[in-house]
C-alpha positions in Angstrom: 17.9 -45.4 1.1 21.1 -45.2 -1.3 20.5 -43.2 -4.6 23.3 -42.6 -6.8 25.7 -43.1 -4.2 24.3 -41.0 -1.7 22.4 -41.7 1.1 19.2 -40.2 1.7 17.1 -40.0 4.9 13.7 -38.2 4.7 12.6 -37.0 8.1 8.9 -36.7 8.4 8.4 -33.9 10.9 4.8 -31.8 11.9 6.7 -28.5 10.8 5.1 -26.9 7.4 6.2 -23.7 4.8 4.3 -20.9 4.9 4.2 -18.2 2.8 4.9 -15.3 4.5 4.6 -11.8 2.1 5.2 -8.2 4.3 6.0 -4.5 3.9 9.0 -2.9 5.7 8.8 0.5 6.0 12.1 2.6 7.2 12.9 5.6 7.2 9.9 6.8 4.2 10.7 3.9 1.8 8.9 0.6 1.4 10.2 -2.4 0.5 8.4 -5.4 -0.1 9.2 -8.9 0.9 8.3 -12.4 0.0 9.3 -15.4 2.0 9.1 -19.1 2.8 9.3 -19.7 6.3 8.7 -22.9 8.2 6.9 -23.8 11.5 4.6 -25.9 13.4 2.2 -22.9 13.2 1.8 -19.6 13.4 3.2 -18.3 16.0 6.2 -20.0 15.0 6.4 -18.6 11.8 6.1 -15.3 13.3 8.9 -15.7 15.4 11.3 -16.7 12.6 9.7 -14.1 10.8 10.8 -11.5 13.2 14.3 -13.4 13.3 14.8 -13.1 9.6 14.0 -9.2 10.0 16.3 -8.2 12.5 19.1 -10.4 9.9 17.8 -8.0 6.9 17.6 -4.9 8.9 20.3 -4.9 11.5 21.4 -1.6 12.2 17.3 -0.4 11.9 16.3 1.9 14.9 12.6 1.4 14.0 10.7 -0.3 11.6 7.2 -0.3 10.6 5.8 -4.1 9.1 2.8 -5.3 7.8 1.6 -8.6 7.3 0.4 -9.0 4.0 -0.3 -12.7 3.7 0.6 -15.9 5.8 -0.3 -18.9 4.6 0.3 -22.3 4.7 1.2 -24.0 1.6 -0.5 -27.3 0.9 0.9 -30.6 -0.3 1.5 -30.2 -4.2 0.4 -33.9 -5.8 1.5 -34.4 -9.5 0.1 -32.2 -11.7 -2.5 -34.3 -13.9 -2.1 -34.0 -17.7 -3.7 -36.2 -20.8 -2.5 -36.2 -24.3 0.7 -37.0 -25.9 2.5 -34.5 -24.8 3.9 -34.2 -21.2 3.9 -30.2 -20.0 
């Protein structure tokens, strides 16, 4: 596929984002997190998740998380609209 000059390949692969949203505690503060990770499931969502921890926190001696939400985030369609006007 050529598109303005460039050319574009979309890979269709069974991996999907999820929405990953945790609490680090260290050392008495908190710090909350939001991310978009992607896997083929779970437990491969939780293993980059532990891999973008140790990335944000390297030189941590301990660390408490919690798992606030992980979810997996649907296929968006077009938004539908009516009127005149296009939001």
């Amino acid at each position: 596929m050529d598109t303005k000059g460039w050319d574009v390949a979309w890979e269709e692969t069974s991996e999907q984002e999820w929405i990953v949203e945790y609490t680090v505690m260290e050392g008495g503060s908190t710090t909350r997190h939001l991310s978009v990770l992607v896997g083929e499931g779970p437990d491969e969502v939780k293993s980059s998740l532990v891999d973008e921890i140790r990335l944000l926190y390297p030189d941590a001696s301990h660390l408490e998380v919690t798992v606030l939400r992980l979810e997996a985030i649907e296929a968006m369609d077009e938004p539908e609209h009516s009127g005149l006007h296009v939001p």
